[in-house]
C-alpha positions as CSV (number, residue, x, y, z in Angstrom):
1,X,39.2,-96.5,-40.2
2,X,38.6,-93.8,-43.1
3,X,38.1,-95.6,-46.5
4,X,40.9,-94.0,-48.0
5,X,43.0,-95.7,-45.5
6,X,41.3,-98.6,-47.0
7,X,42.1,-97.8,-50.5
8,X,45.6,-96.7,-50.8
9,X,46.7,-95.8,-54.4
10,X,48.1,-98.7,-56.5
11,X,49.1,-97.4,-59.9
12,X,49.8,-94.2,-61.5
13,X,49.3,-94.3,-65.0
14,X,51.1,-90.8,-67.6
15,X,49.8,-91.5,-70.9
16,X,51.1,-88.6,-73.5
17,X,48.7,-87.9,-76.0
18,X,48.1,-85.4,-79.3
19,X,45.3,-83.8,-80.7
20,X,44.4,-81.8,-83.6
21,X,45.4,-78.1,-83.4
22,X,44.1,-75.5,-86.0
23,X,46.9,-73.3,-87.6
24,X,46.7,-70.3,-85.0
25,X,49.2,-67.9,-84.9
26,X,50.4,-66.0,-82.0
27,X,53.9,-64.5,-81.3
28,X,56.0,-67.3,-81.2
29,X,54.6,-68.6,-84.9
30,X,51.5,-70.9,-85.5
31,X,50.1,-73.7,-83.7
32,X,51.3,-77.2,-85.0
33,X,49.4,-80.1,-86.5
34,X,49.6,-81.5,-83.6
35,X,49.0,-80.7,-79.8
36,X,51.1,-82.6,-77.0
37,X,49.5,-83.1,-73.7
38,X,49.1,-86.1,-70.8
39,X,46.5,-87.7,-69.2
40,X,47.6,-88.5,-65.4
41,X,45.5,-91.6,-63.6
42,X,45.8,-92.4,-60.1
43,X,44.4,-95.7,-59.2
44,X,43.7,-97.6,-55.7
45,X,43.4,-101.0,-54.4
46,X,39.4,-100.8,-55.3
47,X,39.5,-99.7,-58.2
48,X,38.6,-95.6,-58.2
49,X,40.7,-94.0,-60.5
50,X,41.2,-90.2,-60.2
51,X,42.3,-88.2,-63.4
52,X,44.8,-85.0,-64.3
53,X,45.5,-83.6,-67.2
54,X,48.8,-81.7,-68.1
55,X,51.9,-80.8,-70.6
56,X,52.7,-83.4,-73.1
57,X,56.3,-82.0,-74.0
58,X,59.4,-84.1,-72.9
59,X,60.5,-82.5,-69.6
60,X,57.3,-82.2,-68.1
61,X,56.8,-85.7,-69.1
62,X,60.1,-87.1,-66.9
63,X,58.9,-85.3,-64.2
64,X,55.7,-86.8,-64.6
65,X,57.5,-89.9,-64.6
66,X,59.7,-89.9,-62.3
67,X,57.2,-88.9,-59.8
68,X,54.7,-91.4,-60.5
69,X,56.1,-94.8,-59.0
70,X,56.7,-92.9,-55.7
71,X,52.6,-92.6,-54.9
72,X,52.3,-96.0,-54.6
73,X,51.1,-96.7,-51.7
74,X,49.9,-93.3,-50.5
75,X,46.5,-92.4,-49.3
76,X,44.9,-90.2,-51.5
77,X,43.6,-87.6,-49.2
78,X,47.4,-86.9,-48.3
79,X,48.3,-84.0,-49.9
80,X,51.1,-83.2,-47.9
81,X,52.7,-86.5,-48.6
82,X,51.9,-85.8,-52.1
83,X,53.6,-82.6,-51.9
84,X,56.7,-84.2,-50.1
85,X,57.4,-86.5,-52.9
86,X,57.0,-84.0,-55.5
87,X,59.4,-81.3,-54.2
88,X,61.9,-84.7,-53.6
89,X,62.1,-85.2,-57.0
90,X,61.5,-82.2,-58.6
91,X,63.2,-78.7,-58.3
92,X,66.0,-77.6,-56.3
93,X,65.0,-77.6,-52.1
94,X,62.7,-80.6,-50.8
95,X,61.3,-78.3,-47.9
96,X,57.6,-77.9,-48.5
97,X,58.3,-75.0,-46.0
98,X,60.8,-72.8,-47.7
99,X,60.2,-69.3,-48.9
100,X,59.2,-69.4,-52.6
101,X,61.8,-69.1,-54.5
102,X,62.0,-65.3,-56.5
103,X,62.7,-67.1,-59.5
104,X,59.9,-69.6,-59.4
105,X,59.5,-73.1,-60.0
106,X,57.2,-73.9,-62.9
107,X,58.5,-77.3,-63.3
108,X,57.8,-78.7,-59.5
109,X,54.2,-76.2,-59.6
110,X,53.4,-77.8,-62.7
111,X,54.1,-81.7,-61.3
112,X,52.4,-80.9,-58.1
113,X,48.9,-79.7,-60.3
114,X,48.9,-82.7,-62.5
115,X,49.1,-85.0,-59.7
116,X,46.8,-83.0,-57.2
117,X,44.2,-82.6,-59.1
118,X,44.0,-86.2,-59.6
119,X,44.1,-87.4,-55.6
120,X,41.5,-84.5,-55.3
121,X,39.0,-86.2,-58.0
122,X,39.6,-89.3,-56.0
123,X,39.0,-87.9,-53.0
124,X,36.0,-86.9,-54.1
125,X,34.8,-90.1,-55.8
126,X,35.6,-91.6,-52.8
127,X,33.4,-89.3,-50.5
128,X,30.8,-89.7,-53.7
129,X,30.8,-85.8,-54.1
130,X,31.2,-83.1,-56.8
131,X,34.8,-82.0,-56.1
132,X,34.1,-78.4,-55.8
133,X,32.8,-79.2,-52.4
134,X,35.7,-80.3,-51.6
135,X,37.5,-77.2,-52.2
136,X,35.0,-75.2,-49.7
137,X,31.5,-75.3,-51.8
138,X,30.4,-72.9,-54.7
139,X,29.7,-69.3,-54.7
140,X,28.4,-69.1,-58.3
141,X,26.6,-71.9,-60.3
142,X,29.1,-72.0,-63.4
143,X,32.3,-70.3,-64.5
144,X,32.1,-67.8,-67.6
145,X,34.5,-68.1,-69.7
146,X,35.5,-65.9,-72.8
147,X,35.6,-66.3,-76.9
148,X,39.4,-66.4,-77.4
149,X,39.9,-65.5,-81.0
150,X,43.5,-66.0,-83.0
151,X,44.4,-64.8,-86.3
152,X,45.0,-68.1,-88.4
153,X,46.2,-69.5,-91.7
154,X,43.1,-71.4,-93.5
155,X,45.2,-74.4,-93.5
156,X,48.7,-76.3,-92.3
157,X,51.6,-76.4,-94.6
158,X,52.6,-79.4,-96.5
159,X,50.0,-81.1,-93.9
160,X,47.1,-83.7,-94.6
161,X,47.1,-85.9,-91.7
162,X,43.4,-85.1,-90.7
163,X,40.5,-83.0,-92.5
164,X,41.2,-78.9,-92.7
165,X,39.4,-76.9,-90.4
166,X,36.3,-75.1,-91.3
167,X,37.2,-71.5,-89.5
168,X,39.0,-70.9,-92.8
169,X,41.7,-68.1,-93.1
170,X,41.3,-64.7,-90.6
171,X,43.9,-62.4,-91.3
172,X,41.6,-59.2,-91.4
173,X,39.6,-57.2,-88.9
174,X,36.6,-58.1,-91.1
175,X,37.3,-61.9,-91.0
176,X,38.1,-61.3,-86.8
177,X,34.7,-60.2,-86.8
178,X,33.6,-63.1,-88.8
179,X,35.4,-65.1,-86.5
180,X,33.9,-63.9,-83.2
181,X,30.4,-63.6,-84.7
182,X,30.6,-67.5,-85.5
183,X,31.9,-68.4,-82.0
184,X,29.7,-66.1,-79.7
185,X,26.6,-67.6,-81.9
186,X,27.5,-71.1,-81.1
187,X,28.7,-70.9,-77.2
188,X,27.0,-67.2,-76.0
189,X,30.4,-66.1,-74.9
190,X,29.9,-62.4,-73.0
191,X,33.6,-61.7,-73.3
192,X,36.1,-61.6,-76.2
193,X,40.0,-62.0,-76.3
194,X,42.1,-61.0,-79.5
195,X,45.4,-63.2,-79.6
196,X,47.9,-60.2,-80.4
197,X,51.6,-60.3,-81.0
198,X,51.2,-61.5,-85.0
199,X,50.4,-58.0,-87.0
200,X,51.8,-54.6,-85.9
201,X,49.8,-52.6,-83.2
202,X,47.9,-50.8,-84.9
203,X,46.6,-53.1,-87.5
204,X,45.7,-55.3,-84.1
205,X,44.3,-51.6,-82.8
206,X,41.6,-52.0,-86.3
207,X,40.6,-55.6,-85.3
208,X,39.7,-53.9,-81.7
209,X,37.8,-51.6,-83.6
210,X,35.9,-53.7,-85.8
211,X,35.1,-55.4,-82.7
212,X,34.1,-52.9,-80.7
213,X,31.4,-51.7,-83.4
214,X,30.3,-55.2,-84.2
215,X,29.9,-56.1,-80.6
216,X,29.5,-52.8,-78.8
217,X,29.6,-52.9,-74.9
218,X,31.4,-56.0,-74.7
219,X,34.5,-56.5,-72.7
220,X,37.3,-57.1,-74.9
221,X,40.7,-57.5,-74.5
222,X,44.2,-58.3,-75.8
223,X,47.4,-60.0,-75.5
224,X,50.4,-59.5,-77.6
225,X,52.4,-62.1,-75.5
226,X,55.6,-60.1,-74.6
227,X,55.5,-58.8,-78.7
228,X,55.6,-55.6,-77.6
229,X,58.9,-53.2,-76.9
230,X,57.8,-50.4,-73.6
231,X,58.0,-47.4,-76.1
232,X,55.4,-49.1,-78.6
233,X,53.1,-49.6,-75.7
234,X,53.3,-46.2,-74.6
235,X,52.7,-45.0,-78.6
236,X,49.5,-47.3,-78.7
237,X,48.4,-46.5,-75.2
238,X,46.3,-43.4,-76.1
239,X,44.1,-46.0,-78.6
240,X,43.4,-48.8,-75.9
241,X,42.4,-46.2,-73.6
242,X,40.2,-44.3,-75.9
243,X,36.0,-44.8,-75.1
244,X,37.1,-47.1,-72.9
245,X,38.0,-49.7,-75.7
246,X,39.3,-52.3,-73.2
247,X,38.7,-54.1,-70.4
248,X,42.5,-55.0,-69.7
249,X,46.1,-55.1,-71.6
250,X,47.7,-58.3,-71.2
251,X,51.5,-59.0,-71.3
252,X,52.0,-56.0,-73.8
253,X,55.9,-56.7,-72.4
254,X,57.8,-59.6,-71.8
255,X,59.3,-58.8,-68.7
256,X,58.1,-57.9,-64.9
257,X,60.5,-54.7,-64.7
258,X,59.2,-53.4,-68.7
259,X,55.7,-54.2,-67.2
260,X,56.5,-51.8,-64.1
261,X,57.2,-49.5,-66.8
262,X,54.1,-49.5,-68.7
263,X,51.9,-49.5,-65.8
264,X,53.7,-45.7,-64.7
265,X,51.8,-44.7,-68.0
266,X,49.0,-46.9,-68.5
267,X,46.3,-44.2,-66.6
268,X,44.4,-46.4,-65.1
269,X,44.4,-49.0,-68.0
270,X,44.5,-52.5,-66.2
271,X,47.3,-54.7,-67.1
272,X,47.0,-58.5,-66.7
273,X,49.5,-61.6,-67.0
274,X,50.5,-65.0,-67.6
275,X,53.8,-64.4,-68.4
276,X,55.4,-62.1,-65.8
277,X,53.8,-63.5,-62.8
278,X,53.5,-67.1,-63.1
279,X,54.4,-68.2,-59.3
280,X,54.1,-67.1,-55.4
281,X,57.8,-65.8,-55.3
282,X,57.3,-63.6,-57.8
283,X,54.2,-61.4,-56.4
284,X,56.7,-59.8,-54.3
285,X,58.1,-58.0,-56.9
286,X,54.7,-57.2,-58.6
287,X,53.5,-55.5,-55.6
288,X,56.6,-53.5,-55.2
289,X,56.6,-52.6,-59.2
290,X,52.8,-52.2,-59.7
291,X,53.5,-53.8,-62.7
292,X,50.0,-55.7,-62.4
293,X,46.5,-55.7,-61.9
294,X,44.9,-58.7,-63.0
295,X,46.7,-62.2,-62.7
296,X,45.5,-65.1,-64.6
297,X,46.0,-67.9,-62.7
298,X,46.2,-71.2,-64.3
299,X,46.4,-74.7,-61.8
300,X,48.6,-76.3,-64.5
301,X,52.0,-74.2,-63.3
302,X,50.4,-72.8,-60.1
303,X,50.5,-75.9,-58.3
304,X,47.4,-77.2,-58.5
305,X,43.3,-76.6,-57.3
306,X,44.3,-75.5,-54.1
307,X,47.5,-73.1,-55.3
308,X,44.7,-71.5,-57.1
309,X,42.5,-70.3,-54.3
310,X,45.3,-69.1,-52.1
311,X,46.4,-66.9,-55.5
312,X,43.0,-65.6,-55.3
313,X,43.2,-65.1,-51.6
314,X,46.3,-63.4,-52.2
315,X,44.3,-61.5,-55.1
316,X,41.8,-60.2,-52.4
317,X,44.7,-59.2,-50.0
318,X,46.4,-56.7,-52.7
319,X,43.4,-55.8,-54.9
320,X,45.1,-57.6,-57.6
321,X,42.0,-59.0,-60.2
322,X,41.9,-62.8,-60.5
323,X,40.8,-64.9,-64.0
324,X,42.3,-67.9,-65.8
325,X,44.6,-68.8,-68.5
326,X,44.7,-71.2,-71.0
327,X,46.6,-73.6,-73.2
328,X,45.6,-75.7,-75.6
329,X,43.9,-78.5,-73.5
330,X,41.5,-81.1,-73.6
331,X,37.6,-81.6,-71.1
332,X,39.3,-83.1,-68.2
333,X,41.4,-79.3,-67.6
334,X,38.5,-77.9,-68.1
335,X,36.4,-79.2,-65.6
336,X,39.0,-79.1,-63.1
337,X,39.2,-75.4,-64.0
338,X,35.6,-75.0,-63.8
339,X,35.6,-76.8,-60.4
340,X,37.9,-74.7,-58.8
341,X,37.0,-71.5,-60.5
342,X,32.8,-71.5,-58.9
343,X,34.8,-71.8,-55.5
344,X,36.4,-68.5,-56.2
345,X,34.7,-65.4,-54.9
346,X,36.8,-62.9,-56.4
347,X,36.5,-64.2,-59.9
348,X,36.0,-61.1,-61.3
349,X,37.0,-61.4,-65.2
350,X,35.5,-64.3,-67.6
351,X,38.1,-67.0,-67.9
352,X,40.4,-68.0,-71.2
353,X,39.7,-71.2,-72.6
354,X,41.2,-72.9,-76.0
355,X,38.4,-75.5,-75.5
356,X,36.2,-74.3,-79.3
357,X,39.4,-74.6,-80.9
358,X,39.3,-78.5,-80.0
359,X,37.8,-80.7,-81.9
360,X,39.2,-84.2,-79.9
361,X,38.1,-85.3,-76.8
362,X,39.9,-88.1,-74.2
363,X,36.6,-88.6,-72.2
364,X,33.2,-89.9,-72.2
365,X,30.7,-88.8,-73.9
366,X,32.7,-86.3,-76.2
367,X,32.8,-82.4,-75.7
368,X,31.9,-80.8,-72.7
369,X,29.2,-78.0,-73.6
370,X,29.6,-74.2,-73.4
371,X,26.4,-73.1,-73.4
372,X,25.4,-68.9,-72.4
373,X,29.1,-68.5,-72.2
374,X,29.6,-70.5,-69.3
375,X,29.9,-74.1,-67.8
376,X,28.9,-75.9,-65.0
377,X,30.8,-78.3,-63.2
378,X,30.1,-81.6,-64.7
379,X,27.4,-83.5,-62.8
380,X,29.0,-86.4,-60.9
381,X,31.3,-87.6,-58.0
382,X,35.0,-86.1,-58.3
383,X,35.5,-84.1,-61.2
384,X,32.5,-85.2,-63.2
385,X,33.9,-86.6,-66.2
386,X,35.8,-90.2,-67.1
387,X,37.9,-91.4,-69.3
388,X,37.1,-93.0,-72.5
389,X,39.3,-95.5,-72.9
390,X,39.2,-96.1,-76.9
391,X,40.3,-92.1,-77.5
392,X,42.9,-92.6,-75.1
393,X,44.1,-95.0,-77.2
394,X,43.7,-93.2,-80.3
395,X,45.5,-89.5,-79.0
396,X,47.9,-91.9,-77.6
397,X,48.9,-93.3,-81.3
398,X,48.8,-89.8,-82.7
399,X,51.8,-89.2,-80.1
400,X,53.8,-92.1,-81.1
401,X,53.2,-91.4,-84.5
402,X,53.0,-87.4,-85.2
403,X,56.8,-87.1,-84.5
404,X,56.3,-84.2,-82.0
405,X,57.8,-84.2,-78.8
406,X,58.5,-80.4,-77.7
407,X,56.1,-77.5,-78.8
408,X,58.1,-75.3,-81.8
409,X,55.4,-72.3,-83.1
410,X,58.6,-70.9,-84.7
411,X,60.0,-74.3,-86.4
412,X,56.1,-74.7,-88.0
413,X,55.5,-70.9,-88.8
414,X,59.0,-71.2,-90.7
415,X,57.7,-73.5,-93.1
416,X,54.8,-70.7,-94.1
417,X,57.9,-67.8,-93.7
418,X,61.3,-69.2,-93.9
419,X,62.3,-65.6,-93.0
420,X,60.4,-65.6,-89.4
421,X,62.0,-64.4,-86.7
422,X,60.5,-65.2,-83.2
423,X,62.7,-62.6,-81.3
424,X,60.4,-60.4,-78.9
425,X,59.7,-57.1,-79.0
426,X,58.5,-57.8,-82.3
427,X,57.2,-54.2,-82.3
């Protein structure tokens, strides 16, 4: 008899938590005070506990929920019966079997992740291996992963909850440059990505620039998150493209057919996204239109560790290029991104991580370190990583007590510019 058979899963345990969030501002506004996310813990008869990490907002949280009792009693290395309950209570169509839906279904993808990832760290526990190995071994020692720099306000408004960060203001290509020389000194990041969408084009187009010459040779890219109409893309087009200033546009558009468009005039400029192909039904469609070259996956909304590799699979099948998107997130997504991510042989870009921009951490032994740019999977059975329970407590209060329960960039960047409006195209 297996030991997992031994061992069947007891408790599930959501616990929402907040962190601190510097004021960065993207498209939709600026970041809030506070960040919302949940720490998932699956638990059997002898005591293992495997962890997840997800959304904190109030949907993903019933979901959460209301899958949660249903494990009970499951064997952990069932993934299938995982799946099962899952697509019962979530979504529209309980057959694991169905075609994908065109549409998508980021909801039941993003409650099949949390919880996967967690029966896959105790999986591994359980075997008392790393969990990468679990997921077919590692073709590369460590993930690299890329300086993500925003434009930000130097503080919050009308907000003194917790000490102001010391990035200070960055409104200018010089203080970008500032910005990136700071964070590429302290984690040796080989990559950089611009957070576009706030300023028009070209004043984005100087920051690119100023980059370029401060850090010649490195890839750089940018994403104006949807900010851009088709017709301003195709006016900037000829100033990404020139000396080979980047390494790929993402989500200049907001939609799959405007991102069909660009690409007919892009030249050969690759475009990337994590907003216009976000699930398996919709690479149908992004095949047909061209519309994409590079997806950034992200096991949050894909459906978990193992969603991830067949998108990469998928990757290798269409020549589509295959990174990783982030969110604001916390060390246990990070080392199940890192996991998953040296099991990837087509991982051909450097991944996005908000993990500098955190200063809060849910497990032991504090902040997972960045060092050359890139990170190892933590050293241990499963993911690598546990929780500690006395921050878990702590980012727990902060969500009972910082009064936010759905993320609103637009609601907090109003109280800098009561006269913001978060309609896309901005430009």
């Amino acid at each position: 008899m297996s030991s997992s058979n031994l061992s069947p899963i007891v408790a599930v345990r959501v616990t929402p938590i907040a962190f601190r969030d510097p004021p960065l501002l993207n498209v939709a506004g600026v970041h809030e005070p506070w960040a919302l996310r949940s720490i998932i813990e699956v638990e059997t008869r002898d005591g293992r506990v495997g962890l997840g990490e997800s959304y904190g907002d109030l949907k993903t949280l019933a979901d959460l929920n209301k899958v949660a009792p249903l494990l009970v009693g499951l064997d952990p290395f069932e993934l299938n019966a995982l799946t099962r309950v899952v697509y019962a209570s979530v979504g529209n169509n309980p057959d694991t079997g169905a075609q994908f839906p065109p549409e998508g279904d980021k909801a039941r993808a993003s409650a099949l992740g949390a919880f996967e990832v967690a029966f896959l760290d105790l999986q591994a526990r359980i075997l008392e291996r790393p969990l990468y190995q679990l997921l077919g071994g590692a073709v590369r020692p460590a993930v690299p992963y890329s300086a993500y720099l925003f434009y930000k306000f130097a503080q919050h408004k009308d907000f003194d909850g917790y000490p102001q960060d010391d990035w200070g203001e960055v409104l200018t290509p010089e203080q970008m440059v500032g910005e990136a020389r700071r964070m590429i000194g302290q984690y040796g990041f080989g990559s950089i990505k611009l957070k576009g969408g706030v300023f028009a084009p070209e004043e984005e187009i100087r920051a690119l620039d100023a980059l370029r010459t401060a850090f010649p040779g490195m890839p750089l890219r940018i994403d104006p998150n949807g900010g851009w109409s088709v017709e301003t893309t195709r006016r900037v087009m000829p100033a990404l493209a020139a000396n080979g200033l980047l390494e790929y546009l993402e989500d200049p558009c907001r939609t799959l057919e405007e991102m069909g468009e660009v690409a007919k005039f892009a030249k050969g400029m690759p475009l990337a996204t994590n907003m216009v192909t976000i699930a398996f039904g919709h690479i149908p469609e992004t095949i047909r239109l061209g519309a994409v070259q590079v997806i950034l996956s992200d096991h949050h909304y894909w459906g978990g560790l193992r969603a991830t590799q067949y998108l990469a699979a998928i990757g290798r099948t269409f020549g589509l290029g295959i990174s990783m998107h982030s969110n604001s997130h916390l060390g246990i997504s990070l080392a199940a991104m890192t996991h998953v991510g040296v099991t990837i042989p087509n991982l051909r870009y450097a991944c996005d991580t908000h993990y500098p921009w955190q200063v809060d951490e849910v497990i032991t032994g504090g902040k997972l370190k960045i060092e050359g740019g890139q990170l190892a999977p933590p050293p241990g059975p499963g993911l690598g990583v546990t929780l500690d329970r006395a921050q878990l407590a702590r980012l727990h209060r902060n969500y009972l007590e910082c009064g936010i329960r759905v993320r609103d960039d637009a609601k907090e960047m109003r109280k800098h510019r009561p006269d913001f409006d978060d309609r896309r195209p901005r430009f």
